[in-house]
C-alpha positions as CSV (number, residue, x, y, z in Angstrom):
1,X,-36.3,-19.8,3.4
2,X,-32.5,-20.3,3.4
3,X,-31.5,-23.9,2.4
4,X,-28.0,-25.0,2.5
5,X,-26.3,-27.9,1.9
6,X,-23.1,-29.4,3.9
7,X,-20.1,-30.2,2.5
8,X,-21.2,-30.5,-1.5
9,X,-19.1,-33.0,-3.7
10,X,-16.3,-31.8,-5.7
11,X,-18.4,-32.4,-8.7
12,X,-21.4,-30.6,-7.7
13,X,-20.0,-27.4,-7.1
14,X,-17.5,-28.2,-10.9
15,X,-21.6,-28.4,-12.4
16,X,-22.3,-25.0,-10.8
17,X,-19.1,-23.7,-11.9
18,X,-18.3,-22.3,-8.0
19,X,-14.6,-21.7,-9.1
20,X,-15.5,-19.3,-11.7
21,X,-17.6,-17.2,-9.3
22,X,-16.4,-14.1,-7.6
23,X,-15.4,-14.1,-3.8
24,X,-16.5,-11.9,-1.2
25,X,-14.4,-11.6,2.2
26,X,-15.8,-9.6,5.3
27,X,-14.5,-9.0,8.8
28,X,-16.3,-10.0,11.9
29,X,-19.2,-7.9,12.3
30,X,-23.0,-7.6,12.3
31,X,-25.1,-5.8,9.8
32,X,-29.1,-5.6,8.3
33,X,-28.7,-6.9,5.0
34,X,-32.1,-7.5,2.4
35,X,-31.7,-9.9,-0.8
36,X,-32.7,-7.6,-3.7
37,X,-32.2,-11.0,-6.0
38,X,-31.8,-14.5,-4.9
39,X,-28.2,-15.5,-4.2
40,X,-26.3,-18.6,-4.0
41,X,-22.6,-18.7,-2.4
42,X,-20.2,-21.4,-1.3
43,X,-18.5,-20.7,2.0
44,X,-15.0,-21.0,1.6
45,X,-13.7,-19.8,5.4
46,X,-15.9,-18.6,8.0
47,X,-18.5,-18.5,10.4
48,X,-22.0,-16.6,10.5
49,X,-24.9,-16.6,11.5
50,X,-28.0,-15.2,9.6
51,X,-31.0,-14.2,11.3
52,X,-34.2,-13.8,8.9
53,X,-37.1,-11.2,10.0
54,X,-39.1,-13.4,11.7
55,X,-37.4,-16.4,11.4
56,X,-35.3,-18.9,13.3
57,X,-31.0,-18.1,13.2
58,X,-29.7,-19.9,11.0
59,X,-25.5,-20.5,11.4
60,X,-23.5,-21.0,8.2
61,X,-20.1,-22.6,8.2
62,X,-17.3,-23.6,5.6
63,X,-18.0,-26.2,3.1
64,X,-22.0,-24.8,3.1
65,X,-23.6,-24.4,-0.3
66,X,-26.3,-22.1,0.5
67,X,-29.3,-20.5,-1.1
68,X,-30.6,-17.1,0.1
69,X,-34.4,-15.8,-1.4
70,X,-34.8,-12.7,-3.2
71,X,-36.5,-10.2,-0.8
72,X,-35.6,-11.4,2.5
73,X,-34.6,-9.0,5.3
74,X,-31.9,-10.3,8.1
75,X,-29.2,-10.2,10.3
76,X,-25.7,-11.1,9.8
77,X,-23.3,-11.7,12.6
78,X,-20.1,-12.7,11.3
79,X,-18.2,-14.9,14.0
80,X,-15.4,-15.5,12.3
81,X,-14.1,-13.8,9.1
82,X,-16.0,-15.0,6.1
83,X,-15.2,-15.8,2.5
84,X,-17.0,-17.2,-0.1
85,X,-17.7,-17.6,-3.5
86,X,-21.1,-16.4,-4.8
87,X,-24.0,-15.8,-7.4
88,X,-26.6,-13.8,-7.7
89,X,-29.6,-15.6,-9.5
């Protein structure tokens, strides 16, 4: 299950040490994508929307803290062009 979390304080994201995590940027598109661990990121700019196999779409935005499980399969379909900080667990 993905959980996310709107708009985080400033010092929950300093206790995770966010700033210190690499940053990922990608373009709109839409691509297959499997979690091989779990993984964490902070959405910095951007729009998507992730669709899990067999799941409900889920739509990520800035300011999310989300969580992503190890092993799931989806869908991203990047609305508008995403970057974000993240961690892999």
């Amino acid at each position: 299950m993905i959980t996310i979390k709107t708009d985080p304080t400033a010092d929950e994201l300093q206790a995770l040490g966010v700033a210190d995590w690499p940053i990922w940027t990608k373009e709109v598109s839409r691509f297959d994508w499997t979690y091989e661990t779990e993984e964490t990121c902070y959405v910095l700019e951007g729009t998507v929307t992730v669709t899990p196999e067999g799941a409900e779409p889920v739509t990520i935005h800035a300011g999310d803290l989300v969580t992503f499980p190890k092993g799931m399969h989806c869908i991203w379909d990047i609305s508008a062009p995403i970057r974000k900080h993240y961690r892999f667990d």
